[in-house]
C-alpha positions as CSV (number, residue, x, y, z in Angstrom):
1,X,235.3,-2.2,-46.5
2,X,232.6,0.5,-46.3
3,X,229.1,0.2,-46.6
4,X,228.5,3.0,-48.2
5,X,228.1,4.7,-51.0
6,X,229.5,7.9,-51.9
7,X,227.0,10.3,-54.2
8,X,227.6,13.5,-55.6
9,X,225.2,16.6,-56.7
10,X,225.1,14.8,-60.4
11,X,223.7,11.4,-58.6
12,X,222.1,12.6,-55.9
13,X,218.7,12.5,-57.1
14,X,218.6,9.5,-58.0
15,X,220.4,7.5,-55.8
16,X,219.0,9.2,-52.8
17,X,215.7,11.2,-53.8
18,X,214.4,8.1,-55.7
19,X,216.2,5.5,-54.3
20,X,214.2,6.0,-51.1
21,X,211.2,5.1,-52.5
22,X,212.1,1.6,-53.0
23,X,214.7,1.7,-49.4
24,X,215.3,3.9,-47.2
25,X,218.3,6.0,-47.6
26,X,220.4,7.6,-44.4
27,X,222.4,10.2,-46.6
28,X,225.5,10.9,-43.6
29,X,226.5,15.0,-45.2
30,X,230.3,15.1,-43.9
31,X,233.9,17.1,-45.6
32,X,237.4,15.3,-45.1
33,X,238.5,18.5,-42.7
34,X,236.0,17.0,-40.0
35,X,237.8,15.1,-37.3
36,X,233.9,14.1,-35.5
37,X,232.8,13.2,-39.1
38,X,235.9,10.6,-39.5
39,X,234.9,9.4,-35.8
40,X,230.8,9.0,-36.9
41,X,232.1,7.2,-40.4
42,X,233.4,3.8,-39.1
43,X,230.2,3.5,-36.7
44,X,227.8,4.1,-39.3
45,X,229.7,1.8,-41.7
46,X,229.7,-0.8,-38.8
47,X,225.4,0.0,-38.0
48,X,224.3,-0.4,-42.1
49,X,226.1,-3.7,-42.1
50,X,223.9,-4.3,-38.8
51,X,220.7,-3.3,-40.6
52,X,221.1,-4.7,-43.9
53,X,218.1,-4.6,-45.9
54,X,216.3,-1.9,-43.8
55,X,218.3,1.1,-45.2
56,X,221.1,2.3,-47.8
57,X,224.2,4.6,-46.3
58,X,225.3,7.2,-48.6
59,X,227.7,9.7,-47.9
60,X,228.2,13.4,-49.1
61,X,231.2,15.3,-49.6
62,X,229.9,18.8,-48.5
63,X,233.4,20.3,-50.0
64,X,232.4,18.8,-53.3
65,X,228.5,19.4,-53.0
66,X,227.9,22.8,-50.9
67,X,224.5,23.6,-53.2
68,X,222.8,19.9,-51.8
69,X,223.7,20.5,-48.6
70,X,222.0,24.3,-48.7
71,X,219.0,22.8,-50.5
72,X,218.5,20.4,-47.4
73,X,219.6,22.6,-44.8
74,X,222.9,21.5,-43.8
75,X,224.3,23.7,-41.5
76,X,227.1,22.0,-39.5
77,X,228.3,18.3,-39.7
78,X,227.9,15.9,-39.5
79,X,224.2,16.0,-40.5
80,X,223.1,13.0,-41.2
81,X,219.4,12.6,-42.9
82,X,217.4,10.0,-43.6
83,X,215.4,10.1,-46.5
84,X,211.5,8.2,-47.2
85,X,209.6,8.3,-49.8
86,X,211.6,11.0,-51.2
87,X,211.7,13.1,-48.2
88,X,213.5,13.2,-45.1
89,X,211.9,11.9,-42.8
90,X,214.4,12.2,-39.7
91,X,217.9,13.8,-38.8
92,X,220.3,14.3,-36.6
93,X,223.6,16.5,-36.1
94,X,226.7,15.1,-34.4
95,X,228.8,12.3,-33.8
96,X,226.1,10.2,-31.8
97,X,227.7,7.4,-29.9
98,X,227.2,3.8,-31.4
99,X,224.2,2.9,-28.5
100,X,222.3,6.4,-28.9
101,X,222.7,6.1,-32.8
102,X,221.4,2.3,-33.2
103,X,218.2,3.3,-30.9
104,X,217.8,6.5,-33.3
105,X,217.7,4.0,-36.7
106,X,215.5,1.5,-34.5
107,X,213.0,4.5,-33.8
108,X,213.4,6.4,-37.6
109,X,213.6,3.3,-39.7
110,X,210.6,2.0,-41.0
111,X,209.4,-1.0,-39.8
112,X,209.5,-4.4,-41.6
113,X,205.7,-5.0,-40.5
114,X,204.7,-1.9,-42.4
115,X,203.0,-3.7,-45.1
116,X,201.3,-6.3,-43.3
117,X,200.1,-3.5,-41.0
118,X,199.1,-1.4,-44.0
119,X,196.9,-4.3,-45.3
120,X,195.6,-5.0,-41.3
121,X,194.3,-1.0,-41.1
122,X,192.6,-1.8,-44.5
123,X,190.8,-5.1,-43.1
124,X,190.0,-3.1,-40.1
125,X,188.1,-0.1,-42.4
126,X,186.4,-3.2,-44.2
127,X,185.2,-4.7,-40.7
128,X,187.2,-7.5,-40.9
129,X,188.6,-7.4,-37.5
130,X,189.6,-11.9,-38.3
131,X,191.2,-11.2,-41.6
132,X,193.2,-7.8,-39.9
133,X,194.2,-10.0,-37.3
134,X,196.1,-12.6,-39.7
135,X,198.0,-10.0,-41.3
136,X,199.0,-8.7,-38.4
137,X,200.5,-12.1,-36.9
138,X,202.4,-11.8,-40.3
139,X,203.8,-8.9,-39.3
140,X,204.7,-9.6,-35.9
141,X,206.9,-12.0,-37.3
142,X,209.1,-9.5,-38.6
143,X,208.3,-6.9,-36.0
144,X,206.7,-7.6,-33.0
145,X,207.3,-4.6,-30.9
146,X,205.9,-1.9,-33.4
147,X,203.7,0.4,-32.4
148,X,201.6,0.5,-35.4
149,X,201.3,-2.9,-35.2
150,X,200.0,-3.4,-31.4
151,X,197.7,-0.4,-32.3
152,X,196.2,-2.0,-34.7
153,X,195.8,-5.4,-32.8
154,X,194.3,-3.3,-29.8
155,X,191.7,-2.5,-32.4
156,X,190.9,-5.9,-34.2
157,X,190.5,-7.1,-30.7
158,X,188.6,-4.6,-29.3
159,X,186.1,-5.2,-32.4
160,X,186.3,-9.0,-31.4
161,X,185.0,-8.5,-28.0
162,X,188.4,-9.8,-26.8
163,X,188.6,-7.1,-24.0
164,X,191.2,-8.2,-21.6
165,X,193.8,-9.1,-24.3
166,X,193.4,-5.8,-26.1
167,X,194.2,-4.3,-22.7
168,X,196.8,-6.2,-21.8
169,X,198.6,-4.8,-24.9
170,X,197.4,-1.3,-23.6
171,X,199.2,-1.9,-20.9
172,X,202.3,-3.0,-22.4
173,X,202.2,-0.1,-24.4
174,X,202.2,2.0,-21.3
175,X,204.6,0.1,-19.5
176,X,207.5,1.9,-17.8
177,X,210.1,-0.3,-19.7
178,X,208.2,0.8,-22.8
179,X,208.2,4.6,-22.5
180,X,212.1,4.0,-21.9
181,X,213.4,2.0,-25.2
182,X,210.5,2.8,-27.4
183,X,208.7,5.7,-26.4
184,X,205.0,6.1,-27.6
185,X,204.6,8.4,-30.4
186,X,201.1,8.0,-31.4
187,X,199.4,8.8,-28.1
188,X,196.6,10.8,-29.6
189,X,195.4,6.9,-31.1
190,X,196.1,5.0,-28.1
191,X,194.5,7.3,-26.1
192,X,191.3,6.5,-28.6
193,X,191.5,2.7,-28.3
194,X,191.4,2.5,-24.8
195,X,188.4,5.3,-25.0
196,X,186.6,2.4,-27.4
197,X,187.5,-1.1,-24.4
198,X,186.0,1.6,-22.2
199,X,182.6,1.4,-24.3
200,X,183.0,-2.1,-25.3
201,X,180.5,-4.3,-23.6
202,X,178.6,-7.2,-24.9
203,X,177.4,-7.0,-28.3
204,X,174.2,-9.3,-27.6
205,X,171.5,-7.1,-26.0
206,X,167.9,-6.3,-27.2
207,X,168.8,-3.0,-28.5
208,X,164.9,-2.8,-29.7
209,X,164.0,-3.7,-25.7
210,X,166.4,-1.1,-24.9
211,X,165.0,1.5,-26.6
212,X,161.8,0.7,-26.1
213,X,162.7,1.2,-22.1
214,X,164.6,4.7,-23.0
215,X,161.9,5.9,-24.9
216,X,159.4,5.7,-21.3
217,X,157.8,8.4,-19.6
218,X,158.4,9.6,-17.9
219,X,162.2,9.5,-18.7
220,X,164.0,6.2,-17.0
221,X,167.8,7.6,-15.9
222,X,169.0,3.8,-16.0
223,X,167.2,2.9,-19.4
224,X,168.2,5.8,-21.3
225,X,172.0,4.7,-20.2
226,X,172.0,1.1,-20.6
227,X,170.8,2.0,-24.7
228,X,173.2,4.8,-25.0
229,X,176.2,2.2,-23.4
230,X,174.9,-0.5,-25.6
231,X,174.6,1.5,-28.9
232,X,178.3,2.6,-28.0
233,X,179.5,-0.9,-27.4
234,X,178.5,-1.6,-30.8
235,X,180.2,1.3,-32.9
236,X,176.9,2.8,-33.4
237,X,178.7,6.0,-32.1
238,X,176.2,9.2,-33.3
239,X,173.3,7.0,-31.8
240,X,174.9,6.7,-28.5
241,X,175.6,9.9,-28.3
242,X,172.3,10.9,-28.7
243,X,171.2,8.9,-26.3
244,X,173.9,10.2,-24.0
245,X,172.7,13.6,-24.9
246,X,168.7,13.0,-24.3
247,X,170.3,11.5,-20.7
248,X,171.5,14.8,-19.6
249,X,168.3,16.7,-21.1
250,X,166.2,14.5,-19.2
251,X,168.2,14.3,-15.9
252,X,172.0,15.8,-16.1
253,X,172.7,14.7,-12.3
254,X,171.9,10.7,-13.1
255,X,174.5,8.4,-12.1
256,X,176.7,11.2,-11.4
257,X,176.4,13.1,-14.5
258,X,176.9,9.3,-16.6
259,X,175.3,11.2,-20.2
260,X,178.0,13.8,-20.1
261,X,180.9,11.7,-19.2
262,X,179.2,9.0,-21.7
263,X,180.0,11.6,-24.3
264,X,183.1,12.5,-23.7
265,X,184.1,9.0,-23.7
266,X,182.7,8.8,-27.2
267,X,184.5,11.7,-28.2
268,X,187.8,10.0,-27.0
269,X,186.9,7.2,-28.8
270,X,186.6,9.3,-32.0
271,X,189.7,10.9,-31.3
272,X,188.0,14.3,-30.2
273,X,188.1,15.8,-34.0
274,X,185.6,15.2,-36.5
275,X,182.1,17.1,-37.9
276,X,180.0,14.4,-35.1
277,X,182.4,15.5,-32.4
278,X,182.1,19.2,-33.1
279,X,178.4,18.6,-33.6
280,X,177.8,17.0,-30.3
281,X,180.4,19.3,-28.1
282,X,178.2,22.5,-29.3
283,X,174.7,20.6,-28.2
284,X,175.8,19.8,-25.5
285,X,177.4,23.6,-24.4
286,X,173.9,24.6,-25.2
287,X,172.1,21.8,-23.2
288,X,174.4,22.7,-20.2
289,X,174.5,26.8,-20.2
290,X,170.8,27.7,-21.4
């Protein structure tokens, strides 16, 4: 028996449009005359059976439905698109083979942890690195291996002062057997995190001895960049880097140009975007080329 269900222009809207806000929907757009669409049927009949509760198959007669499949595009078949939140989010064209096809749903679909991860990434905004971390072994339960999910923990971690397992998930996440079955797609982020365990350091120092040893003249190379590395290792991110910045006023060759690398670092760490990135980039082109 098939898994799916068949919709027409009439239905379409709302079984599939609005339907995917509550489930996913993988709308496969086929016509009886198509001998790879009668090969791709059976295999996605066999795959939504496989992934039951994660999305709904529907099927389109293009024959019967040619003004849909214009409206989304459909220009040979079978297309198949899957549909979130009302839109589609993913497609493909073809009759994939069963192995390629069940990596493409494991890698388009959702994931189950989605809300717990939701809820971790609002924890995390709060400062709660404790509580983000309990909704995130929550989701792990129904996930384990998703990316949003080890992001996220690389963060709560890294906030924890729990270094060396935030890293070992970095490197996980970099892994060779990683890139291969789930490749990264949110490198931008991941190259962030591990720009913030690269500033982590303890969070107890004297920050007021620290600055009172910065502040010396004349200027102290090793002062100013043990303030500017602890004002980092806390988050305190626009005072370290300007610290870092008074570093390579006062002496740009110290520890092999440490203010200017200290900054870029930060900037990693902020995802190199941002009004305090821009900021600091343009004093610091000035510092360097006056």
């Amino acid at each position: 028996m098939s898994a799916a269900i068949a919709v027409t222009a009439a239905d379409f809207e709302a079984v599939v449009v609005e339907g995917s806000h509550r489930l996913p929907v993988l709308v496969d757009f086929w016509a009886p005359w198509c001998a790879p669409c009668r090969a791709l049927a059976p295999v996605l009949d066999k795959l939504a059976a496989e992934f039951a509760g994660r999305f709904t198959l529907a099927k389109l007669d293009t024959d019967q439905a040619p003004d849909v499949a214009g409206r989304y595009g459909v220009r040979g078949i079978p297309n198949c698109k899957l549909f979130v939140d009302g839109r589609v989010a993913d497609e493909f064209t073809g009759a994939l083979p069963e192995r390629q096809l069940r990596d493409w749903l494991d890698n388009a679909l959702p994931s189950r942890a989605g809300p717990h991860v939701a809820s971790a990434l609002g924890r995390l905004a709060a400062g709660d690195a404790h509580g983000a971390l309990a909704d995130l072994d929550r989701g792990a339960a129904l996930d384990p291996s998703d990316e949003s999910l080890l992001l996220a923990r690389v963060e709560a971690l890294a906030l924890l002062g729990r270094a060396d397992e935030a890293q070992a998930i970095v490197d996980e996440l970099e892994s060779p057997h990683r890139a291969r079955t789930r490749p990264l797609r949110d490198a931008r982020r991941l190259a962030g995190l591990k720009a913030k365990l690269a500033l982590a350091g303890p969070a107890s120092a004297d920050l007021v001895a620290l600055a009172r040893a910065a502040a010396a003249v004349p200027p102290d190379g090793a002062a100013k960049l043990a303030y500017a590395q602890a004002l980092a290792a806390r988050g305190d991110y626009e005072a370290a880097l300007a610290e870092y910045l008074a570093l390579v006023a006062a002496d740009r060759a110290f520890g092999d140009d440490a203010g200017r690398k200290g900054m870029l670092t930060v900037f990693a760490a902020l995802g190199n975007d941002g009004d305090l990135v821009r900021r600091y980039r343009r004093e610091l082109a000035a510092l360097i080329n006056r």
